[in-house]
C-alpha angles and dihedrals in degrees: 000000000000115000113238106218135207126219102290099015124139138195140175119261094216111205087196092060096041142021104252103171089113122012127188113224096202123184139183141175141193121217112206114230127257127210111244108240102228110250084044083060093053109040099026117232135140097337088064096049114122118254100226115178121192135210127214143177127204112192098211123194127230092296100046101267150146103228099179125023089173118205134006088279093040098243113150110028143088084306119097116187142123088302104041097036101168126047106243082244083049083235090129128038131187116214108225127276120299105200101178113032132184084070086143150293106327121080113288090214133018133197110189119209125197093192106172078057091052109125106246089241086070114085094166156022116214108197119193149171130216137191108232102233093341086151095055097046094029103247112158130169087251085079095049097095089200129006123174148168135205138174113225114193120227099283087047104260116153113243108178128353124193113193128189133193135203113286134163093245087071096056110118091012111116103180136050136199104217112176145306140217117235152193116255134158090327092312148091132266139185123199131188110230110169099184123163133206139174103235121104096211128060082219091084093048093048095059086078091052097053114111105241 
């Protein structure tokens, strides 16, 4: 049985206990929905703009660090998003871009892990998500009725799940730092993170991830 976490709790990932040679980070969201004013109804506008949210992985090294952002668009490097969808060592994988979100019952974006192939330079795995443009059409995570992530072994058992809900805290914030899969005394370990941050896009978050 899966483990519901609370913000800032951690638990091992056993190997014993479940086949981690290659992990799936899902994560899904539900957007409440709004009531069209009327002449937004009529003549289009911001209440019609699509509500696209946006998964992303950082491999950090043993001090918490993007080593490598490859090129100017940050293709090819320890990020792993829509753009840059396969790890150069093919460890971590995105999924593809989910623009809707809240389609159903399976998971709206993936990011799949194979973690006893991780190269030892790699400590952690940051995994966010971000709002596209949530600042310009003002899209915030207070208006995300249910949000989650879970992490999901190689046979498909459900290891942890964090799920958070809709609060007033998150209004205006348009990316959130989920959780992330660490290093620890030759193991595996998943924390739930759930914070949140104003900016639309992860590049401002990852400034203070850059190795100086």
């Amino acid at each position: 049985m899966a483990i519901n976490l609370t913000k800032g709790q951690t638990i091992d990932l056993r190997k014993d206990n479940n086949d981690l040679d290659q992990i799936t980070i899902g994560l899904g969201w539900k957007v409440r929905e709004k009531k069209k004013k009327l002449l937004g109804g009529l003549f289009g506008g911001k209440d019609d703009a699509e509500f696209d949210l946006d998964a992303i992985a950082f491999l950090l090294d043993e001090n918490g660090k993007v080593c490598d952002v490859g090129n100017e668009k940050l293709v090819g490097g320890d990020i792993v998003f829509f753009n840059s969808m396969k790890h150069p060592t093919g460890v971590v994988t995105h999924s593809g871009d989910e623009r809707k979100g809240g389609t159903g019952a399976s998971d709206d974006e993936q990011i799949i892990v194979k973690l006893t192939a991780m190269p030892a330079k790699y400590h952690s795995i940051l995994f966010l998500v971000s709002i596209y443009k949530g600042i310009a059409q003002n899209q915030h995570f207070g208006q995300v009725e249910s949000a989650y992530i879970r992490a999901v072994d190689g046979k498909g058992k459900e290891m942890a799940r964090y799920s958070l809900n809709s609060e007033s805290a998150y209004d205006g914030q348009c990316t959130m730092v989920f959780g992330e899969v660490y290093r620890r005394d030759g193991g595996w370990k998943f924390r739930a993170l759930g914070d949140a941050h104003p900016y639309d896009s992860f590049v401002h978050l990852l400034k203070s991830y850059i190795q100086k």
